[in-house]
VOTORMAR-284305 format. One line per 3 residues: for each residue y, x, z negated of N, C-alpha, C. Coordinates in steps of 0.05 Angstrom, whole numbers, plus 32768, in hexadecimal, padded with zeros to 4 digits. Layout:
N
Y,X,Z,Y,X,Z,Y,X,Z; ...
% end
This chain:
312
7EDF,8165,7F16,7EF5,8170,7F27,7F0D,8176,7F16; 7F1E,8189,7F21,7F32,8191,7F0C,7F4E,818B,7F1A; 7F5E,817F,7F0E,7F72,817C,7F18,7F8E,8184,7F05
7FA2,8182,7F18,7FC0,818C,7F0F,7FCB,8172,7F02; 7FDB,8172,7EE8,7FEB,8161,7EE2,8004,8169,7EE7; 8012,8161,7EFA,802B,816D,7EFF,8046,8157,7EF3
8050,8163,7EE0,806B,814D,7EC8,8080,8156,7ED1; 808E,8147,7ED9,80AF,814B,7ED5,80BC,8138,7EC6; 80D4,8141,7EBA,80E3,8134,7EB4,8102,812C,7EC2
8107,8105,7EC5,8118,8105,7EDD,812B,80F1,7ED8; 8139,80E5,7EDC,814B,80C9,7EDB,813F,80B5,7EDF; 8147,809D,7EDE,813C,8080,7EE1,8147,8081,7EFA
815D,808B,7F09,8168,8089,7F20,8158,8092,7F3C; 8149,80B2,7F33,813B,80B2,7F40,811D,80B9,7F3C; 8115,80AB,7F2B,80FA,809B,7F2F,80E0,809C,7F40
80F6,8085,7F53,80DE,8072,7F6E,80DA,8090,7F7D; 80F2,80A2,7F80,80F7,80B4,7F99,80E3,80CA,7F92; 80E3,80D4,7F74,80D1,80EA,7F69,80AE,80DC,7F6A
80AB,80C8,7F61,808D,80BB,7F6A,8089,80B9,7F8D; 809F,80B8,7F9A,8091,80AF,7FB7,8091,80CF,7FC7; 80A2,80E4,7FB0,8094,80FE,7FC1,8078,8101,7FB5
806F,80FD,7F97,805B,8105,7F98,8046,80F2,7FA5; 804D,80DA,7FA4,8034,80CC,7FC2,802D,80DF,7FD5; 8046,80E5,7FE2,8042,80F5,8001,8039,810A,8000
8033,811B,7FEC,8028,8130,7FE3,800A,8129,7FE2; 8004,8117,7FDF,7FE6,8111,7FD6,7FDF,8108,7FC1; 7FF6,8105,7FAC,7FED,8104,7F92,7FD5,80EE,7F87
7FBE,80F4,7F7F,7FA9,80DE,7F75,7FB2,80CF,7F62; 7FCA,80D0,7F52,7FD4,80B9,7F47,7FEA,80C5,7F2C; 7FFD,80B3,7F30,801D,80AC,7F27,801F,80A0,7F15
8023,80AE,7EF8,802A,809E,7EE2,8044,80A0,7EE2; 8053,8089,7ED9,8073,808A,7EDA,807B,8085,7EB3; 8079,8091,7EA4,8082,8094,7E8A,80A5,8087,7E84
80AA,8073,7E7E,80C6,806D,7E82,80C7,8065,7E68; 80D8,8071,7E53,80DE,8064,7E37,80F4,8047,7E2E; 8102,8044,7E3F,810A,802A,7E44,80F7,8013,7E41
80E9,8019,7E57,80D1,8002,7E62,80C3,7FFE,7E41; 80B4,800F,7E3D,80AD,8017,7E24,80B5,8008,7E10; 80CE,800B,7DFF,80E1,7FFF,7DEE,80DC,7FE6,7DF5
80E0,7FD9,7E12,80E8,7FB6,7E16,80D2,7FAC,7E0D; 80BC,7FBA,7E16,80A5,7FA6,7E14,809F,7FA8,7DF5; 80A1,7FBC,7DE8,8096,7FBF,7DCA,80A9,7FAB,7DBF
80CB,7F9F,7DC8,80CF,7F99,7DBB,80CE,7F77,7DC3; 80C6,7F6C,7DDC,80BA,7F53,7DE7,80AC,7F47,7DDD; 8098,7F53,7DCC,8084,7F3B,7DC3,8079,7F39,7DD6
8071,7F47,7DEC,805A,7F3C,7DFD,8041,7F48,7DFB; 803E,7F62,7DE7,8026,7F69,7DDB,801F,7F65,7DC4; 800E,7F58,7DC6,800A,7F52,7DA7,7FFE,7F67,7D8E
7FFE,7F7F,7D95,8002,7F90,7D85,8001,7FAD,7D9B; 800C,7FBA,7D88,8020,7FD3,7D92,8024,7FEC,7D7C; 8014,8005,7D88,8018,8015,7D76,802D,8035,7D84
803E,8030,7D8E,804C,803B,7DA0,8064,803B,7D93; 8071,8059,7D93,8081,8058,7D7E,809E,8051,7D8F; 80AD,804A,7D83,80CE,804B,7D8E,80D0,805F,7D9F
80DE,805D,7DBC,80E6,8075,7DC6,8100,8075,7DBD; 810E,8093,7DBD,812E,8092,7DB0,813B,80A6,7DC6; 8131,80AD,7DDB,8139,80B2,7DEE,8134,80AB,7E09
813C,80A1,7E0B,813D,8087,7E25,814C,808E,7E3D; 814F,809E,7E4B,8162,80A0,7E5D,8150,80C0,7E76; 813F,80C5,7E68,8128,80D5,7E71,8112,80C9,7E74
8102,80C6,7E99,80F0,80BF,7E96,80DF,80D4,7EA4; 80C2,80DC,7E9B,80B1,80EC,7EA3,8098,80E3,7EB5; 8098,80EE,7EC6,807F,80EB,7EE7,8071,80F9,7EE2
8061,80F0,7EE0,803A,8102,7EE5,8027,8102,7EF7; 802D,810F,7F08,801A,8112,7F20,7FFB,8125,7F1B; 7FEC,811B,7F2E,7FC9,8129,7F2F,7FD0,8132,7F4C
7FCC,814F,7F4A,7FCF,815C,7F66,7FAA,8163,7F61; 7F93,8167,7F74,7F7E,817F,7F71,7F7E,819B,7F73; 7F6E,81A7,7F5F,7F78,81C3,7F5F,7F67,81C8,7F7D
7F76,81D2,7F84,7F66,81E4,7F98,7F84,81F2,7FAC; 7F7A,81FB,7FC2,7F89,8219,7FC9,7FAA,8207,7FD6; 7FA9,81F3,7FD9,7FC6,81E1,7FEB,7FD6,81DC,7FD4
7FCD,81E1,7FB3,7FDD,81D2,7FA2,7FF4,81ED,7FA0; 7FF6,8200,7FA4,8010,8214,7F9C,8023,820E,7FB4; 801A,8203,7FD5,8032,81F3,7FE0,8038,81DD,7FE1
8027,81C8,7FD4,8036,81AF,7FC3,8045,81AD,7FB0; 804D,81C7,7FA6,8056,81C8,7F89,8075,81D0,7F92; 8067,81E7,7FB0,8089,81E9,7FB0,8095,81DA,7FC6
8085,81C8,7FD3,8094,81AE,7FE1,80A6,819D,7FD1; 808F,8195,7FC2,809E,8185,7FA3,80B7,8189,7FA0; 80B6,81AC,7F99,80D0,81B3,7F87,80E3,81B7,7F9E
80DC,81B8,7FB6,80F5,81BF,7FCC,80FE,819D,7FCC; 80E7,818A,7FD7,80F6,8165,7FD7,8101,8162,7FC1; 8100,8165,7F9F,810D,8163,7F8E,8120,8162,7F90
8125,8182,7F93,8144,818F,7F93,8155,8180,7F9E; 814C,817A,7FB9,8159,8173,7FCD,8168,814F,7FCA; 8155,813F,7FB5,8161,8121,7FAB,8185,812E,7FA7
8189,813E,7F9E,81A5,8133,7F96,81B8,8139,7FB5; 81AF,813C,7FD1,81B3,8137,7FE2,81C0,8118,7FE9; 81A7,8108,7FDE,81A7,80F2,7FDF,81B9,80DA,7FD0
81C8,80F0,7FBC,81DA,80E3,7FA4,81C2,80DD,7F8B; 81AA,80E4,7F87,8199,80E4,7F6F,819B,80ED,7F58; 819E,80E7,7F44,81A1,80F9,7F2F,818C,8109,7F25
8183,8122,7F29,8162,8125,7F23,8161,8126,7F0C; 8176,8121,7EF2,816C,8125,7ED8,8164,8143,7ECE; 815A,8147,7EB4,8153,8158,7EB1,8141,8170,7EC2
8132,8167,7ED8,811C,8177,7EE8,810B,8188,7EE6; 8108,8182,7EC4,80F8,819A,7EB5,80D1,818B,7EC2; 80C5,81AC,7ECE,80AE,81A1,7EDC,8097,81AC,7EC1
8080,81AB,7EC5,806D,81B4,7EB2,8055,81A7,7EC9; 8036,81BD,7EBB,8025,81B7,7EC9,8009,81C3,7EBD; 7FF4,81B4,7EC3,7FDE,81BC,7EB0,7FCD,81AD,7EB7
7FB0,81C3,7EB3,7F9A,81AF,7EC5,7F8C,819C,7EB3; 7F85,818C,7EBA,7F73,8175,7EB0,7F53,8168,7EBD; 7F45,8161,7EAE,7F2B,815E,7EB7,7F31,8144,7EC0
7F20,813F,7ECF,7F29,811D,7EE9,7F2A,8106,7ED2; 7F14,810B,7EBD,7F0A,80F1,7EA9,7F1A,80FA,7E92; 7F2A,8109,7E99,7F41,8106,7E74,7F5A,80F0,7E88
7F58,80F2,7EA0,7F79,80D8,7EA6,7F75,80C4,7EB3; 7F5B,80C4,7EC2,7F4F,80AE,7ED9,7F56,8090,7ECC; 7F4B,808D,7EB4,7F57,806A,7EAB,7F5B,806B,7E8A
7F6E,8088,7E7E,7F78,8086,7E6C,7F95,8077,7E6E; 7FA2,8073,7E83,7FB5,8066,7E7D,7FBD,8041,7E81; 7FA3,803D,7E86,7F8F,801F,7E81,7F9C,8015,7E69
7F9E,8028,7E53,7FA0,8023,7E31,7FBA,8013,7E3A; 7FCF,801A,7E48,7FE9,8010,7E40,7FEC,7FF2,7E54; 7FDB,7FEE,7E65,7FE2,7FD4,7E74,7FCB,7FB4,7E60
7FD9,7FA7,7E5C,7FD3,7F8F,7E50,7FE6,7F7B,7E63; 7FD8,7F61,7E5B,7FE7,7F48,7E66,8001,7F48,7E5F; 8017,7F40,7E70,802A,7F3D,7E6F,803B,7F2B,7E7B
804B,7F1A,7E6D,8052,7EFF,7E7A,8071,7F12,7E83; 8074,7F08,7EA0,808A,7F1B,7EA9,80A4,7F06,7EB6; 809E,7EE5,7EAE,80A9,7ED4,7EBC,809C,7EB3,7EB1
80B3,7E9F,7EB0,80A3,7E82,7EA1,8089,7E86,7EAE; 8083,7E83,7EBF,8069,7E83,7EC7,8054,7E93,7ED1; 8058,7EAE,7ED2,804F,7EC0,7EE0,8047,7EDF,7EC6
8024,7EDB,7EC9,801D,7EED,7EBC,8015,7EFF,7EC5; 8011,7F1D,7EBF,8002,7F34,7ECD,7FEF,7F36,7EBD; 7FDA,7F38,7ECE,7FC1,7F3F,7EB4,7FB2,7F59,7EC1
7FAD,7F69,7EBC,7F9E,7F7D,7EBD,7F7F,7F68,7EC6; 7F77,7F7D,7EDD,7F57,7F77,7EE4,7F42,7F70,7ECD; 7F40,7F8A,7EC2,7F29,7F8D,7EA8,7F36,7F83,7E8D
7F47,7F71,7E8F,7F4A,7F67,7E76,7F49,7F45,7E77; 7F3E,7F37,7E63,7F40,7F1A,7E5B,7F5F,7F11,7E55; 7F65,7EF5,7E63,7F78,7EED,7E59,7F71,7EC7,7E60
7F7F,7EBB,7E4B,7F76,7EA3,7E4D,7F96,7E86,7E4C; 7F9B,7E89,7E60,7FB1,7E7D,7E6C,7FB7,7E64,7E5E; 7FCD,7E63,7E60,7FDE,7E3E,7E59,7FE3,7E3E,7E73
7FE6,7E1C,7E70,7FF1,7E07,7E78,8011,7E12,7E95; 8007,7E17,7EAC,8021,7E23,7EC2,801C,7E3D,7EC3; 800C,7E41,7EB6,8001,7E69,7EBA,8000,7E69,7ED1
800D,7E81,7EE8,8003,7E96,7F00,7FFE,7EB0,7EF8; 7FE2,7EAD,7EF7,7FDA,7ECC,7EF1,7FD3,7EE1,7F07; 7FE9,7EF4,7F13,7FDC,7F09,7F19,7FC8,7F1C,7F15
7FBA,7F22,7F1C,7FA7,7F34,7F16,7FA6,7F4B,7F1D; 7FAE,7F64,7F13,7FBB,7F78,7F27,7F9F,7F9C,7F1B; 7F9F,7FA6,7F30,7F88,7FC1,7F2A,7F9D,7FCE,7F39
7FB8,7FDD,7F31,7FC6,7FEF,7F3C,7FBA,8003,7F43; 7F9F,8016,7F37,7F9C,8030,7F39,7FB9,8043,7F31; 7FAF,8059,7F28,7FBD,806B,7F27,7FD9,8070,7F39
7FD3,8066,7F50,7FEB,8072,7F5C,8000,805D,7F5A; 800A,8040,7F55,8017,802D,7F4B,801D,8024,7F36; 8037,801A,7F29,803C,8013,7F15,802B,7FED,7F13
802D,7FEC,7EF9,8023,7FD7,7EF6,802D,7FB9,7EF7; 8040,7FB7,7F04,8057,7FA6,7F05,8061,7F9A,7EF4; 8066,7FA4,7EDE,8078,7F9B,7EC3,808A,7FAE,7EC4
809D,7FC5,7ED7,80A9,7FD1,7ECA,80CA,7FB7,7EDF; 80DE,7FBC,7ECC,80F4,7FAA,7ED1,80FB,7FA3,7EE9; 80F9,7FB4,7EF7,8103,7FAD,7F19,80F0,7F9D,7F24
80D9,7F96,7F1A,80BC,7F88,7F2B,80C0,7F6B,7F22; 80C3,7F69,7F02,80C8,7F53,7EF5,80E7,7F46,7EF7; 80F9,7F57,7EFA,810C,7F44,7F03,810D,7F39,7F20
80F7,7F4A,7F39,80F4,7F3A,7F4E,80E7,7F23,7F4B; 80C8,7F1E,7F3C,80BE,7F09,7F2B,80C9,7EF8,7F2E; 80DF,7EF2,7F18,80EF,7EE0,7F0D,8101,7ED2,7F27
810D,7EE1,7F37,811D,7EDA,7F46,8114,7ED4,7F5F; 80EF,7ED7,7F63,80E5,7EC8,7F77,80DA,7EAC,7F6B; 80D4,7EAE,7F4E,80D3,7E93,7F49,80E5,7E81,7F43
80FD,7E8E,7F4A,810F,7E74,7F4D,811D,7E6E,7F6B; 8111,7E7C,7F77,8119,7E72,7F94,810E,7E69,7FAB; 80F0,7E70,7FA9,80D7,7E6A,7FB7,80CF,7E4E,7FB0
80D5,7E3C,7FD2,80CD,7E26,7FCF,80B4,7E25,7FE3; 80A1,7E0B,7FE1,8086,7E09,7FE7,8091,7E0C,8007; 807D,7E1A,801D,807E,7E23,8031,8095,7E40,8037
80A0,7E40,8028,80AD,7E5A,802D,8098,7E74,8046; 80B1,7E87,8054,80A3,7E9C,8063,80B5,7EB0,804A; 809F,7EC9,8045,80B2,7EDF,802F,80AA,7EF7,8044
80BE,7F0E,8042,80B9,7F28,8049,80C0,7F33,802A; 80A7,7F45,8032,80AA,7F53,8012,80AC,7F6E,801E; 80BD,7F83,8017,80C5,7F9F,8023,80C2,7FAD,8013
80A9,7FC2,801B,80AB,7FD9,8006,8094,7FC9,7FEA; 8078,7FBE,7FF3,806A,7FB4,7FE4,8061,7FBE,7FD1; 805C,7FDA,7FD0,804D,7FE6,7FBE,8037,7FD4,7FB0
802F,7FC8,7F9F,8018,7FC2,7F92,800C,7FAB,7FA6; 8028,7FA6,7FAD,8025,7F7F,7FBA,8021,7F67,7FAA; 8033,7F7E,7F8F,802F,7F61,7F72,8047,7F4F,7F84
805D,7F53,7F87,8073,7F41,7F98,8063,7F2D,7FA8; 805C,7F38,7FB8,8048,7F1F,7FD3,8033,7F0E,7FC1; 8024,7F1E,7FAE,800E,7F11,7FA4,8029,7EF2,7F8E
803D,7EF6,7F83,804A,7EE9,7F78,8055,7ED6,7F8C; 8063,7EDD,7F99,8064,7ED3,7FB4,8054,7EB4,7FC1; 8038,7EC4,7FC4,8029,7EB3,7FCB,8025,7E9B,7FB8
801A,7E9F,7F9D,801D,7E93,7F86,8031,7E7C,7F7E; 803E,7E86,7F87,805C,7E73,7F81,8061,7E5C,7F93; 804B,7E5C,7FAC,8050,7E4F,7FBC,8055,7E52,7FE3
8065,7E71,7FDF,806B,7E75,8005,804A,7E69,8018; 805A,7E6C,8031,8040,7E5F,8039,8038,7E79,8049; 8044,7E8A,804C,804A,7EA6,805F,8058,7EBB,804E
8047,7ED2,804F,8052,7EE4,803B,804C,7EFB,8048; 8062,7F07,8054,805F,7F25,8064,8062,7F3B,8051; 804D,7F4F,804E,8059,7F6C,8038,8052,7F89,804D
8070,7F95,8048,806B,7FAC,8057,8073,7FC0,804A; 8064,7FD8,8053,8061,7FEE,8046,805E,8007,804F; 8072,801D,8050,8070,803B,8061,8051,8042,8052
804A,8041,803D,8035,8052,8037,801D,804C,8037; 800C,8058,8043,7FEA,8049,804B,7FDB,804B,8032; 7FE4,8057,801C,7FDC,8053,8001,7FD6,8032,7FF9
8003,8031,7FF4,8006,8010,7FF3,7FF8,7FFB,7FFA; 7FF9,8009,801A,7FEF,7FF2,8021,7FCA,7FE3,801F; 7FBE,7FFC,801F,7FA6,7FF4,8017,7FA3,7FED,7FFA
7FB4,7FF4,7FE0,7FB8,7FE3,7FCF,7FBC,7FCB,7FCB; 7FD1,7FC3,7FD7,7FDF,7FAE,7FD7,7FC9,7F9B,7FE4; 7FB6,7FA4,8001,7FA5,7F8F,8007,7F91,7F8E,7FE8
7F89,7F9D,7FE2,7F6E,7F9B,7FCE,7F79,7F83,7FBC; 7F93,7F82,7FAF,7FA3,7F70,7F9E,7FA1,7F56,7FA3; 7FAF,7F4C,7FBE,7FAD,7F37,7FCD,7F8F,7F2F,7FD4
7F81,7F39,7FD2,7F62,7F31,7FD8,7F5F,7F23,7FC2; 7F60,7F3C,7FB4,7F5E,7F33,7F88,7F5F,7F1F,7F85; 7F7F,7F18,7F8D,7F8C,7F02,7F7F,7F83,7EE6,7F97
7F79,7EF0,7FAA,7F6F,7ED2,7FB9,7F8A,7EC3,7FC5; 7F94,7EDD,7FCF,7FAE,7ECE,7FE2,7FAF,7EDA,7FFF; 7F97,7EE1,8007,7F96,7EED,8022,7F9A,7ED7,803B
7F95,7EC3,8031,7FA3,7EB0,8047,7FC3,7EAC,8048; 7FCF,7EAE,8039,7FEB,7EB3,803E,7FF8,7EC5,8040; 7FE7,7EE2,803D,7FFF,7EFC,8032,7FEA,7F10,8050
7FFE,7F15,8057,7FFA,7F34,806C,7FFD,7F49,8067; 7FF8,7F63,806A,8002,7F80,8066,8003,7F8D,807C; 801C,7F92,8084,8011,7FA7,8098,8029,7FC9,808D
8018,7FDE,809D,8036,7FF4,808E,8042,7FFF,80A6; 805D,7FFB,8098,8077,8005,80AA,8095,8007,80A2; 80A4,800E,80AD,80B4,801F,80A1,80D3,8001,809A
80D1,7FF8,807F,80E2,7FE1,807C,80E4,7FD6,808B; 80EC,7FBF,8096,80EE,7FA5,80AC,80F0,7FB5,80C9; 80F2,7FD0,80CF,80EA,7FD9,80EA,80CF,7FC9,80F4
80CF,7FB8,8107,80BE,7FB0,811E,80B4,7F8E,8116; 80B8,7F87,80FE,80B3,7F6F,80EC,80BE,7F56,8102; 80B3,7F42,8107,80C2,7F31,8118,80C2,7F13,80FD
80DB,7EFD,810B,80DC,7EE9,8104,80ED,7EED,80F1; 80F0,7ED0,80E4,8105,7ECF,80CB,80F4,7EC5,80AE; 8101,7ECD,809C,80FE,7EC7,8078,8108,7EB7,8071
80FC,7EAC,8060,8108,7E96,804D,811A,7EB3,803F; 8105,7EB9,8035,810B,7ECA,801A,8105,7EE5,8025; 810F,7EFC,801E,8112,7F20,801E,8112,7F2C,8008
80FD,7F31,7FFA,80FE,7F43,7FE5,80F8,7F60,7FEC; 810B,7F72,7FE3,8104,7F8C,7FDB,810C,7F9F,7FC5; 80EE,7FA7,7FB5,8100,7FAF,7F9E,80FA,7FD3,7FA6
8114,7FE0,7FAC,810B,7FFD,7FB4,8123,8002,7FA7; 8136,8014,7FB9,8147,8021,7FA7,8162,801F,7FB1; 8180,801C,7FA3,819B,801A,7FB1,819C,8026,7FD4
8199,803B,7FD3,81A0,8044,7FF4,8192,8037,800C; 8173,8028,8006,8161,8029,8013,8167,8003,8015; 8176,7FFA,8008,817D,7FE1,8004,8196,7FDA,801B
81A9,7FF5,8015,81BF,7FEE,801D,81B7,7FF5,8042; 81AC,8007,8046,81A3,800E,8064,8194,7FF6,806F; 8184,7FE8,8061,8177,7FDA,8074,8183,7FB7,8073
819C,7FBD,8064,81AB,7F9B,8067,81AE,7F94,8080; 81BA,7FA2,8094,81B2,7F8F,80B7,819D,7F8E,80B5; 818C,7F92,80AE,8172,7F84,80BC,8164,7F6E,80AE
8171,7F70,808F,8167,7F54,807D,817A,7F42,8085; 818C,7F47,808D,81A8,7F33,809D,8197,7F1F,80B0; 8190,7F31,80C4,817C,7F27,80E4,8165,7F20,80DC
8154,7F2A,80C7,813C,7F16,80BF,813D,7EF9,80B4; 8156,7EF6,80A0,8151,7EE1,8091,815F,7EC9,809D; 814E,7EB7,8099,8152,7E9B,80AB,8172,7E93,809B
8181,7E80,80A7,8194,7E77,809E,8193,7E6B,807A; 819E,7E77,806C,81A2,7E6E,8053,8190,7E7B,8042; 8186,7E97,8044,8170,7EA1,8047,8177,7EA9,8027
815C,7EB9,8017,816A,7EC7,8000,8161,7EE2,8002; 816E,7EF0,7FFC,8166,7F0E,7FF5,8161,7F1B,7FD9; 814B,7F1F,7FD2,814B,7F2E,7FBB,814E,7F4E,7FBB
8162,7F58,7FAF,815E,7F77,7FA7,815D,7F7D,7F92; 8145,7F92,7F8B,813D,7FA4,7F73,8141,7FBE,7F74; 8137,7FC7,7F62,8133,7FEA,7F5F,814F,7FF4,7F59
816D,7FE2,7F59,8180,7FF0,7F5A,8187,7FF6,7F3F; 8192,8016,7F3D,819E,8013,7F1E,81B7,800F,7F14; 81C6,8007,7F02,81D7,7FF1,7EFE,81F1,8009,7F06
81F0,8026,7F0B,8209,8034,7F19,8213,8026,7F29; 81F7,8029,7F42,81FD,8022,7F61,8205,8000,7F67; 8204,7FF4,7F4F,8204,7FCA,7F55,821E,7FCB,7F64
8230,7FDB,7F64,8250,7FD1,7F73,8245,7FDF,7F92; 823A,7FF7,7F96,8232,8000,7FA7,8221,7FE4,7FBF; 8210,7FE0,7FAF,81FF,7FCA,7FC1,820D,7FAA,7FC2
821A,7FAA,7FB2,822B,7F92,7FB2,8236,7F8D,7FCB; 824C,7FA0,7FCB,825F,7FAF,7FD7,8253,7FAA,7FFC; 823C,7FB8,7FFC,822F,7FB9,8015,821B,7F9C,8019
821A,7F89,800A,8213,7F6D,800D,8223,7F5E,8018; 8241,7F62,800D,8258,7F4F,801A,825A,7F59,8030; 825D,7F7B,8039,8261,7F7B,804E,8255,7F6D,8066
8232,7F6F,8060,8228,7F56,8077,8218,7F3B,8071; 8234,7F35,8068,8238,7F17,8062,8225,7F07,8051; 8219,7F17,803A,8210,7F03,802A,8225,7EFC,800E
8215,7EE8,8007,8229,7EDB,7FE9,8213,7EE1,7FCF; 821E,7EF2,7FC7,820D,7EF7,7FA8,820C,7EDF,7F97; 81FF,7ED5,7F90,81EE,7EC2,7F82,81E7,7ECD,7F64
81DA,7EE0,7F64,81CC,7EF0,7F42,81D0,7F0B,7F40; 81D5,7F0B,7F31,81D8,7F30,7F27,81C3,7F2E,7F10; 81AB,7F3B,7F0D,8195,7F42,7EF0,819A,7F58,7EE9
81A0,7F5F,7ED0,81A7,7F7A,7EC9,818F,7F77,7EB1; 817A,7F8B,7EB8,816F,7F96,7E9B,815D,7FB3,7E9B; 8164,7FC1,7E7E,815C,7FD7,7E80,8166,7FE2,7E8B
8182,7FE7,7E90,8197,7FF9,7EAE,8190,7FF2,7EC6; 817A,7FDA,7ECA,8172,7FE2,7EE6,817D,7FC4,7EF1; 8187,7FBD,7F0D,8194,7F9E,7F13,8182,7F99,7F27
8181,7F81,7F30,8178,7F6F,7F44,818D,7F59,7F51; 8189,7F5D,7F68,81A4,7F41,7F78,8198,7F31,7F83; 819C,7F1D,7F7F,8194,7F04,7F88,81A8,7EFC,7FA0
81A4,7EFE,7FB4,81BE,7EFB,7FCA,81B4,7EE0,7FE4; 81CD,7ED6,7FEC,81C3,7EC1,8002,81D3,7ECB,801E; 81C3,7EC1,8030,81CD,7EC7,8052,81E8,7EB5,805C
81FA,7EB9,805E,8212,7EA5,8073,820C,7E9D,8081; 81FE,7E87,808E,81FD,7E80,80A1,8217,7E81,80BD; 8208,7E8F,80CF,8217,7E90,80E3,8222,7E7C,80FC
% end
């Protein structure tokens, strides 16, 4: 079968927004090329060898979508380019927006980009390991086990791993978590791992979400972790220990009443995906409903807040 590689080039800002039009498009799968990400890890030590050269331009990252050739792809192309346009509506920066496109045979991309995911310790205790690869744990190892497919990142890029980190330091045994905006359902699957005894993950996209179950199966946490898809905490009942979502500044700041009214007294909120412009932005709209910032993570331009509920 022959398919479209469709590349742009875009900001780190808007990213999540340029991958979740090509989801809705259909796309069979989303490589996200980020030279940042790139750089940290080559320069981490968490692979033990690495033949990937320096990136020296860092501030451009490139999307590769698989559209199928056939007769719908010339008005996907100009859906695309009309929702593109339209991000800086949104306050997005689209970056460069230079597109390119060229067909490819199914078995030149299906699991060439396999090569770049290896084990990765993303937290004291918390490893990602790829499905088809060996890894042989110490002593407090949680190993995820994650088969993103094509259309998901692998959960090592900064916004996933600084949620990681900041659920393992707040997740105590029996915890309830809402995880918003699951995508892989590495969050819930960590989640579960860490201890919650109840782990809700929700998700607009029926992609996600049938991912995210396959993961949680994987990983043998289907007794604690749920999926169901819907549109951020719209229809979700009860209260959280804990609220993680790593999506993006605007989508953070819109749905704070409702992480307000979910989370049990003294509750924590994690936010990701934001990039370090918008941190006074989401700050800003944290105090307004009444939480107390606790953590600011800044890495790779990109931040994470660690925030707590006022009790009322």
């Amino acid at each position: 079968m022959k398919w479209s590689e469709i590349s742009i080039q875009t900001s780190h800002e808007a990213t999540e927004a340029v991958a979740n039009i090509f989801h809705d498009l259909g796309a069979s799968g989303v490589v996200i090329e980020d030279p940042e990400l790139i750089n940290t890890y080559r320069r981490s030590g968490s692979w033990d060898y690495c033949d990937i050269p320096e990136e020296l331009e860092t501030e451009v990252v490139t999307i590769k979508a698989y559209l199928p050739v056939d007769e719908f792809l010339d008005d996907k192309l100009r859906v695309f380019e009309e929702r593109f346009n339209s991000l800086k509506e949104h306050d997005l920066d689209k970056g460069r927006g230079c597109i390119h496109c060229r067909e490819v045979q199914e078995e030149d991309w299906a699991s060439s980009w396999k090569e770049y995911f290896h084990p990765v310790r993303v937290s004291e205790h918390i490893v990602i390991k790829p499905s088809w690869e060996e890894y042989l744990p110490v002593e407090d190892d949680i190993i995820i086990e994650l088969d993103p497919g094509m259309a998901f990142g692998t959960g090592t890029h900064h916004t996933t791993s600084m949620c990681i980190r900041a659920l393992e330091d707040v997740i105590k045994p029996g915890h309830t978590v809402f995880d918003v905006g699951t995508g892989s359902g590495i969050l819930s699957v960590a989640a579960a791992k860490l201890g919650a005894a109840l782990v809700h993950a929700i998700d607009l996209d029926p992609v996600a979400v049938r991912v995210a179950t396959e993961n949680v199966t994987f990983n043998k946490v289907v007794d604690t972790v749920t999926i169901t898809q819907g549109d951020l905490l719209t229809g979700v009942t009860g209260k959280a220990d804990v609220i993680v979502a790593n999506i993006i500044a605007n989508i953070i700041i819109k749905m704070l009443p409702d992480v307000r009214n979910r989370l049990a007294n003294t509750g924590v909120f994690i936010a990701s995906g934001i990039i370090s412009e918008r941190l006074s932005d989401v700050t800003q709209a944290l105090i307004e409903n009444e939480f107390v910032i606790d953590k600011v993570i800044e890495e790779g331009g990109w931040v994470a807040i660690v925030a707590n509920s006022v009790s009322r």
